[in-house]
LUMSE-168559 format. One line per 2 residues: number of its first residue (from 1); for each residue y negated, z negated, x of N, C-alpha, C. Coordinates in steps of 0.02 Angstrom, whole numbers. Example, Ala and Ser with C-alpha at 12.3 -4.5 7.8 and 13.67 -1.06 7.14 Angstrom:
BEGIN
1) 284,-390,660,225,-390,615,165,-390,660  112,-354,642,53,-357,684,-2,-394,645 $
This chain:
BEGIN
1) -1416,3783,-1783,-1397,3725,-1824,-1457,3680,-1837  -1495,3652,-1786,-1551,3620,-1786,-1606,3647,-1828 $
3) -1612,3702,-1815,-1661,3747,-1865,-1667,3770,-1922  -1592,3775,-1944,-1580,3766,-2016,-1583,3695,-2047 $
5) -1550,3651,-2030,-1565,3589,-2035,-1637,3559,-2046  -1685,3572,-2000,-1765,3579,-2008,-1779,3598,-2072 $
7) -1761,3670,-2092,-1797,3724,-2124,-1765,3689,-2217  -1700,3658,-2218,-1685,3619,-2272,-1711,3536,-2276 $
9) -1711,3494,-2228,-1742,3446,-2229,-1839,3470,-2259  -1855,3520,-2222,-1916,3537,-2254,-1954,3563,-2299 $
11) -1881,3597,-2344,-1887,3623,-2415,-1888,3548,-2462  -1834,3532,-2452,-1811,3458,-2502,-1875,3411,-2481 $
13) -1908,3398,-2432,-1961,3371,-2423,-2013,3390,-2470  -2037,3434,-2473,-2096,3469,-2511,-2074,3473,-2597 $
15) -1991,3492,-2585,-1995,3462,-2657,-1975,3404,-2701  -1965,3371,-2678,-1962,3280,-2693,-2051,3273,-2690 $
17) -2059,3284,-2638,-2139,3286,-2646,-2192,3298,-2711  -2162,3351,-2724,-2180,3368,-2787,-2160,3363,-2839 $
19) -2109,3334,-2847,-2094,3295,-2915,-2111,3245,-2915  -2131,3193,-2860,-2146,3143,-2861,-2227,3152,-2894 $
21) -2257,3195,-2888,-2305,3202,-2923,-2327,3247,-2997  -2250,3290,-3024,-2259,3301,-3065,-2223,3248,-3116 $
23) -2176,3211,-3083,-2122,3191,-3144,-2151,3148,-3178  -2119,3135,-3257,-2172,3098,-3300,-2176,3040,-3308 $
25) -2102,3017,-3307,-2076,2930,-3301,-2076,2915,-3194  -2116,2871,-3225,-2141,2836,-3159,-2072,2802,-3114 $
27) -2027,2784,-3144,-1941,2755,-3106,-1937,2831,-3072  -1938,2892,-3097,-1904,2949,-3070,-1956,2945,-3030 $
29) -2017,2956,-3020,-2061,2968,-2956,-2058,2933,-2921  -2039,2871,-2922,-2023,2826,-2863,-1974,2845,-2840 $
31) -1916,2853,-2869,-1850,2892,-2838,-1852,2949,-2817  -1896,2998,-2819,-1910,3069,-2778,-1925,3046,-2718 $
33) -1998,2989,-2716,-2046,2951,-2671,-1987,2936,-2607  -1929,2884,-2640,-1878,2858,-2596,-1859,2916,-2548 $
35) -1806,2973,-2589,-1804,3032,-2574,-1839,3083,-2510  -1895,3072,-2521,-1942,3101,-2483,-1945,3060,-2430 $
37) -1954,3015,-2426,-1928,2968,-2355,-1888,2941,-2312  -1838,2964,-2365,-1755,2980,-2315,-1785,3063,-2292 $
39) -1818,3094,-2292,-1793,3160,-2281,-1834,3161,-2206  -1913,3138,-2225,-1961,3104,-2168,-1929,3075,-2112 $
41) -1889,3024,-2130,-1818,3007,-2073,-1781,3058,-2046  -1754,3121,-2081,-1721,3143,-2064,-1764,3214,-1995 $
43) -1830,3208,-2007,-1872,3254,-1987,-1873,3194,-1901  -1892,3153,-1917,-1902,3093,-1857,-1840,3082,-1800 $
45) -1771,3084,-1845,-1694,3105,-1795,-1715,3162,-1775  -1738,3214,-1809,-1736,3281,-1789,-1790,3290,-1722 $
47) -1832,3252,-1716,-1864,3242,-1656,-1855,3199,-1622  -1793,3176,-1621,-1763,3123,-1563,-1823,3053,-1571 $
49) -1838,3023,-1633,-1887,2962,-1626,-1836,2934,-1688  -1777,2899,-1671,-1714,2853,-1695,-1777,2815,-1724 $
51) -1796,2776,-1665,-1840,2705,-1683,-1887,2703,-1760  -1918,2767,-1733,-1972,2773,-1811,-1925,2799,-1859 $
53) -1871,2829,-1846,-1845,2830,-1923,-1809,2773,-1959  -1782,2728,-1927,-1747,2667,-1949,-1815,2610,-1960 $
55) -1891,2608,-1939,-1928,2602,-1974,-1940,2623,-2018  -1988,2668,-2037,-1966,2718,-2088,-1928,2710,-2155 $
57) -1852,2705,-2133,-1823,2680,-2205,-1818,2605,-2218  -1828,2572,-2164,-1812,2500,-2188,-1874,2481,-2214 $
59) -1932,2498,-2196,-2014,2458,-2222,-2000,2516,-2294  -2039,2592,-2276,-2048,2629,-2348,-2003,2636,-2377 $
61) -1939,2656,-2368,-1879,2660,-2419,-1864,2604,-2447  -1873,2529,-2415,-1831,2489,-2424,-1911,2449,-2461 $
63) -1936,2417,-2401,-1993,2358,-2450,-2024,2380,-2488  -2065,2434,-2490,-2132,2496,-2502,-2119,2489,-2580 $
65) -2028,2541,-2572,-2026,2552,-2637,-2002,2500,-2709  -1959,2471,-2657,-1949,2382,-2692,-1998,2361,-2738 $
67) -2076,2343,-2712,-2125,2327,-2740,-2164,2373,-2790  -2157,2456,-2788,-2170,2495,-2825,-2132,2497,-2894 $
69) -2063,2502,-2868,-2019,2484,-2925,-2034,2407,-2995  -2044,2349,-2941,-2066,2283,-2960,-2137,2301,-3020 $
71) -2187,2337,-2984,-2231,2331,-3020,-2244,2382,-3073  -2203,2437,-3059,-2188,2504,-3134,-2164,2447,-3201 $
73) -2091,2414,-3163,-2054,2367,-3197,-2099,2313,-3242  -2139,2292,-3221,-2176,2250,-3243,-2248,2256,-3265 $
75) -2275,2332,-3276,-2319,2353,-3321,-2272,2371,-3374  -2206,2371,-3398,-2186,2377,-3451,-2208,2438,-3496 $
77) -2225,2508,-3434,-2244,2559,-3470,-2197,2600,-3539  -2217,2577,-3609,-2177,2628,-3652,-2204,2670,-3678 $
79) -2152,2705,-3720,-2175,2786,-3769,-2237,2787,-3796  -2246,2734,-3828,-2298,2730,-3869,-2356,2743,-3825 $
81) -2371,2688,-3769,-2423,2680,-3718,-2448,2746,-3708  -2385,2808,-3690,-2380,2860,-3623,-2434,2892,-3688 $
83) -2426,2921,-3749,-2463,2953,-3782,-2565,2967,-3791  -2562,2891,-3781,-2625,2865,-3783,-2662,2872,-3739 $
85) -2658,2904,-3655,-2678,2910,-3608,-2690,3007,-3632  -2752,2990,-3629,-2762,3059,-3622,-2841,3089,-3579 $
87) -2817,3131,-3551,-2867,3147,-3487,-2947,3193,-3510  -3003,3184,-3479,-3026,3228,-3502,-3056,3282,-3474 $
89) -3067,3333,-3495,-3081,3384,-3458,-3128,3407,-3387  -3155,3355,-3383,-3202,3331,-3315,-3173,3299,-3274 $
91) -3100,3262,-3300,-3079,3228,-3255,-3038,3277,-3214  -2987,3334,-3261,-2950,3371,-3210,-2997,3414,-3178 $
93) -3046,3444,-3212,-3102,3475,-3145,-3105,3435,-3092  -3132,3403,-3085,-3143,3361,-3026,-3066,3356,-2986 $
95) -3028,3331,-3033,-2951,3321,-2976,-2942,3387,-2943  -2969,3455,-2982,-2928,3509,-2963,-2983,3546,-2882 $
97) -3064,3517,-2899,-3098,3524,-2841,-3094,3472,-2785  -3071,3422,-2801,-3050,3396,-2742,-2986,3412,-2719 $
99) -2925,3423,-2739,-2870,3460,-2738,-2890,3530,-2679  -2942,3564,-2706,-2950,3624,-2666,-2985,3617,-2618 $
101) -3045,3570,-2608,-3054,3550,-2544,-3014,3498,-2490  -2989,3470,-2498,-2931,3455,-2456,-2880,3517,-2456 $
103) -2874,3575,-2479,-2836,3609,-2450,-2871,3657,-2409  -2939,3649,-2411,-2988,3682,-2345,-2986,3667,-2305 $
105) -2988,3581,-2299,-3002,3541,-2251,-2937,3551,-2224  -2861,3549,-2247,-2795,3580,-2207,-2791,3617,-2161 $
107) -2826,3675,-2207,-2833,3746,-2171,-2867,3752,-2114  -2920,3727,-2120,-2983,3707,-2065,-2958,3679,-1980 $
109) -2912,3636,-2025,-2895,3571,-1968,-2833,3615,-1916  -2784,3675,-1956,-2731,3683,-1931,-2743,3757,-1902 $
111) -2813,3809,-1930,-2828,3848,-1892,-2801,3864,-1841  -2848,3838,-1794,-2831,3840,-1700,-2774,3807,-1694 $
113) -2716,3778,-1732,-2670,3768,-1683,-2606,3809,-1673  -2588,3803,-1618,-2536,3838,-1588,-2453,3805,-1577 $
115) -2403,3851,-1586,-2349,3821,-1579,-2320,3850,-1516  -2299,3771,-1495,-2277,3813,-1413,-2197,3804,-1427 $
117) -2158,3837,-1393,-2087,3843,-1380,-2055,3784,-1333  -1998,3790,-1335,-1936,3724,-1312,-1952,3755,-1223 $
119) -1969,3700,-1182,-1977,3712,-1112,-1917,3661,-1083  -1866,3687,-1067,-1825,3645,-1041,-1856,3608,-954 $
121) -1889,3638,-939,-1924,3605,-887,-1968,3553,-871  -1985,3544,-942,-2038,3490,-955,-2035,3439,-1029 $
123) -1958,3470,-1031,-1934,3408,-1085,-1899,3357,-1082  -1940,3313,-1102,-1889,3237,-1087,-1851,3212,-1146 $
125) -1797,3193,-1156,-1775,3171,-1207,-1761,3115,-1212  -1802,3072,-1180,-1812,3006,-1212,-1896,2964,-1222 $
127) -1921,3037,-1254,-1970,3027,-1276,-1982,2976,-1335  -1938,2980,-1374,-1951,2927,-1427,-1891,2877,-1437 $
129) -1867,2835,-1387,-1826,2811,-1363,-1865,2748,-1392  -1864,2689,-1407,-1862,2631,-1421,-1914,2595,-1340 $
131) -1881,2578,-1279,-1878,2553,-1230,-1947,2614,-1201  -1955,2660,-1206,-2034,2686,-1208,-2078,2697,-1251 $
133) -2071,2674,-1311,-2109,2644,-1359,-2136,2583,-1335  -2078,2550,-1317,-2137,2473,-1314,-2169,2483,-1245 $
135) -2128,2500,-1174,-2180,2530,-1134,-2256,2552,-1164  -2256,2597,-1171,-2340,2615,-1198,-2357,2571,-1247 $
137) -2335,2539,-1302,-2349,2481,-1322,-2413,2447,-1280  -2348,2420,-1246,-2376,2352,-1230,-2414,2352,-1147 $
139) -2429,2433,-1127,-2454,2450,-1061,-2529,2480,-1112  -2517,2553,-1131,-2573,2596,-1133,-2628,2547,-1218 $
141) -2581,2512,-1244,-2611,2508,-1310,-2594,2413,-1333  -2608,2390,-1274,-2595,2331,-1265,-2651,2268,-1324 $
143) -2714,2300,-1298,-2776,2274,-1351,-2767,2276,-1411  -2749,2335,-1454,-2750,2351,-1506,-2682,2310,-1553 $
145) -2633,2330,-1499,-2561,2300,-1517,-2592,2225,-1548  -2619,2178,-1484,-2635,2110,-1490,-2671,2090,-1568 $
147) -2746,2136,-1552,-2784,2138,-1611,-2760,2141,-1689  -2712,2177,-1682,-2662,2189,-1757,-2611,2133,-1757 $
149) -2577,2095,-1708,-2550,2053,-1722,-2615,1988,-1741  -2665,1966,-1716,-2714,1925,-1749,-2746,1931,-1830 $
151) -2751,1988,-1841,-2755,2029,-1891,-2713,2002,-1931  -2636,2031,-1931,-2578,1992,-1986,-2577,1913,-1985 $
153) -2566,1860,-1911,-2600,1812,-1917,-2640,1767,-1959  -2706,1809,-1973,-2767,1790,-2007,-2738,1784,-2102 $
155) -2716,1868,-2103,-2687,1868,-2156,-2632,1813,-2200  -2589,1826,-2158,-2533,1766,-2169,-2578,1689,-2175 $
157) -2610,1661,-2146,-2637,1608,-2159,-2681,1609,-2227  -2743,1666,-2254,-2786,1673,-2299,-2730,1663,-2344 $
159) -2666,1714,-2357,-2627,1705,-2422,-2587,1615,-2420  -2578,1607,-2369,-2573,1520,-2362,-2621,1510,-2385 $
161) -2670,1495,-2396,-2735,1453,-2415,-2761,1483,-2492  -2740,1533,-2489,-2765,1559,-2584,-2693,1540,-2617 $
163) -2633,1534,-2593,-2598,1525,-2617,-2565,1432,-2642  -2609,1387,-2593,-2587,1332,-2602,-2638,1289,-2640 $
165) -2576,1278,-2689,-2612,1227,-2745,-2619,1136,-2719  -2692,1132,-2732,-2738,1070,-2742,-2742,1026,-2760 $
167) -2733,970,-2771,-2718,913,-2798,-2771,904,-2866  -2736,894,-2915,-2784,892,-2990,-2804,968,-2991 $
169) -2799,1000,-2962,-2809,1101,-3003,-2760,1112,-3043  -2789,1151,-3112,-2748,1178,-3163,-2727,1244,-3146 $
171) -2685,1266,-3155,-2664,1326,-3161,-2642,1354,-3228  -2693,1416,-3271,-2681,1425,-3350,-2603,1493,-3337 $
């Protein structure tokens, strides 16, 4: 059951995937995009990590694509526009050699690795449990955790400060 389940979550993955990059109206590729990240969720239940999949859909399914949608919406791409874009022949060379070296660099990377089998002796199933997430959190990766919260911090304040208007500044 689990393995078929896998083996369809991982078809529909790859192909949402790929419509998201062939389809021509940009609303439908965002909606493959969505698609493809419910399915990513569904790969994440499938490895017992609840936590990252209800991340997962609530940030990329939910905010990610929100703002993708917002800003397709608001380049106001029409018919006329789509015609006028036209590529040129150096450009898909190049897409199609970089295309093929990243699929070296795949190949390269996944070579040596090995798939090991289900060891009931040395499986824990609350590996991706919520409550040992933040364990290692906030034990093995404590610095970094901190550092990224100063990080957003910093951020959040800069867009406070570019964002607040000045006494006597125009805005055109």
């Amino acid at each position: 059951m689990t393995e078929s389940l896998f083996y369809f979550l991982a078809s529909l993955t790859l192909l949402c995937a790929l419509m998201v990059v062939i389809a021509k109206n940009p609303v439908h590729s965002v909606l493959f995009l969505i698609i493809t990240f419910f399915t990513i969720s569904g790969h994440y239940i499938l490895l017992n990590a609840q936590f990252l999949a209800a991340v997962n859909i609530i940030v990329y399914a939910g905010a990610i694509m929100v703002l993708f949608l917002f800003v397709i919406m608001f380049l106001n791409i029409s018919k006329e526009s789509e015609h006028k874009v036209k590529t040129s022949t150096l450009s898909k060379f190049a897409g199609t050699i970089a295309g093929g070296l990243l699929f070296v660099v795949l190949i390269a990377a996944l070579k040596d690795t090995g798939v090991t089998g289900y060891s009931p002796d040395t499986y824990n199933s609350q590996v991706g449990m919520v409550e040992n997430l933040g364990q290692v959190l906030f034990t093995q990766y404590l610095l970094p955790f901190e550092l990224a919260s100063v990080l957003f911090l910093v951020a959040m304040v800069g867009a406070v400060m570019l964002g607040k208007k000045e006494t006597g500044e125009q805005h055109f």
